[in-house]
Steps between C-alpha positions, in 0.01 A plus 500: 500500500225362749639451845371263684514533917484213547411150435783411693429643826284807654647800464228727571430320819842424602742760326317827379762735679727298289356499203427892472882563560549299162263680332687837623790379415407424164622136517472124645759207487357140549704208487450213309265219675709200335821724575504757793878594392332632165320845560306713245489876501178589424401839388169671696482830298145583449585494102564191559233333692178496322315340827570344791285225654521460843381118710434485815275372776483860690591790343471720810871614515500625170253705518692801617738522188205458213523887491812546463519182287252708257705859526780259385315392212460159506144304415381185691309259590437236802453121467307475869478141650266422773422151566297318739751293752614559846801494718514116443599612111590864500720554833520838439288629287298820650144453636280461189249768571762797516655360155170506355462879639829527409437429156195728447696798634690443253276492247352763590843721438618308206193435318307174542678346096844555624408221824488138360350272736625176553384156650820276451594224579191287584615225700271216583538335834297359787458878640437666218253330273340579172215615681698718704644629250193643315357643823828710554537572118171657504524661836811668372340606161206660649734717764722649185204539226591814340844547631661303219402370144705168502556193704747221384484124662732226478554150648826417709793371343685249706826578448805300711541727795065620480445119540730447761393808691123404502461110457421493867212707439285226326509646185307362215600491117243673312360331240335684151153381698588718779665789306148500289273519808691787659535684141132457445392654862802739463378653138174534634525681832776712285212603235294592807750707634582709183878322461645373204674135596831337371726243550850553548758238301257196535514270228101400567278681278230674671347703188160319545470660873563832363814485650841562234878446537575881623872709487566616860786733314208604253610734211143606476443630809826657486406665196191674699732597730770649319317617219744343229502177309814285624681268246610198668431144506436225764723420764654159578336401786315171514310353180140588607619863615391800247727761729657765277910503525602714797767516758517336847719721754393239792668235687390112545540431899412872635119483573425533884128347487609198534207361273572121470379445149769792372665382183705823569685357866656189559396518866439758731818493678668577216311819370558607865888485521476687168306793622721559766757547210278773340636820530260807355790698363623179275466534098419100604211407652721260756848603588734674313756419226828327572747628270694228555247267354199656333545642177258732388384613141244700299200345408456508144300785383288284362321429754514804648411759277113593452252288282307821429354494154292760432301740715122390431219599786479704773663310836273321778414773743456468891135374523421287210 
């Protein structure tokens, strides 16, 4: 099983104390986005979890359980987003420069392939141009050369609430014009930089920029890391997506910063009265079970049990 913490929300910014009771308990439950009565039990046994991958936009907090998380015996890697926008877009999103710090401290502990850089969403609008855009690309490309391998773009989706939450910002649609200029620029100062670029679940193919359709859950790199082929096959996330299957233990409506172009939160106030419902000694991530209501079960094994093949080469070491 890959466990995946969490496109849904940031966990490692937001609820790492959390999250390391689960893994000491051996066990998560996360109800069911399209019905919150339904829970899963989800087993966290190391035996179980080939790799987890961690997103966030600061993994400070964290930090202080990644030993113990390795004692415990449990392989990872980060998805790291670090974008370009301001309080006008990112309310509460920590100062940029100490994220980027941030980031190569943790690189630096980790190992610079198990930190996946990532520049998502662009968003067009009268503040933050195309031109902007390549400026602060390769600003932030020549501050973390050589603390990680990979860095994965996409363009903003507008989905009901992200439109809603950031129309007033004179955003632009980005046309396959557009998305070609900034690919071309982007591949480029990549190259320079010593990063391999992809694109995450865009339909637009951007092969002839040196840029491919990438697998942010990547059975590849989680080979390197574990040291075992995995059998498993793609996940059913959107068409364009190349994710491996894995398991989300997040919850939509729980992120605290307040990004308006969040697919994730219908609007800030929301995620906010949620948090205050978090409680760190849950098996949920937001309240706790009503056993009036809620009706929990196992989820099927599966899902849950290892994709571990066969042991082939030696796993990715600290410094790589």
């Amino acid at each position: 099983m890959i466990l995946s913490v969490s496109r849904r929300t940031d966990i490692p910014t937001f609820y790492a104390e959390w999250f390391m009771e689960r893994l000491r308990q051996k066990y998560v439950l996360v109800r069911n986005p399209f019905n919150i009565h339904s829970i899963s039990r989800i087993p966290l046994s190391p035996e179980n979890v080939d790799a987890i991958v961690f997103w966030t936009k600061n993994s400070k907090p964290i930090h202080r359980y990644l030993d113990e998380i390795d004692e415990l015996g449990y392989k990872y890697y980060f998805q790291y987003t670090i974008t370009p926008y301001k309080k006008d877009l990112e309310e509460k999103v920590q100062d940029k420069k100490e994220i980027v710090e941030t980031f190569k401290k943790l690189s630096e502990k980790i190992g610079s392939e198990k930190v996946v850089l990532r520049y998502d969403p662009v968003i067009i609008t009268s503040s933050y141009s195309i031109e902007y855009h390549i400026k602060a690309f390769e600003k932030l490309c020549r501050h973390l050369k050589g603390y990680t391998h990979k860095v994965i773009i996409s363009f903003i989706d507008y989905y009901n609430n992200t439109y809603k939450n950031i129309k007033s910002h004179n955003v632009y649609n980005i046309s396959h014009i557009d998305m070609e200029i900034i690919a071309e620029n982007f591949s480029s100062i990549a190259k320079d930089n010593g990063l391999i670029i992809e694109s995450c679940a865009e339909q637009i193919d951007l092969g002839r920029f040196g840029i491919n359709h990438g697998k942010c859950i990547d059975d590849e790199l989680i080979e390197k890391i574990t040291g075992y082929k995995l059998s498993v096959g793609r996940d059913n996330q959107r068409n364009a997506c190349g994710c491996i299957k894995c398991i989300d233990i997040g919850e939509y409506n729980t992120c605290m910063h307040k990004c308006l172009y969040c697919y994730a939160n219908i609007n800030k106030d929301t995620a906010f009265k949620n948090y205050k419902l978090h409680d760190k000694n849950s098996p949920l991530l937001i309240g706790h079970v009503d056993e009036i209501k809620d009706k929990i079960t196992d989820r099927n094994i599966k899902d849950t049990k290892s994709y571990k093949k066969e042991a082939k080469f030696e796993p990715v070491k600290k410094s790589l």
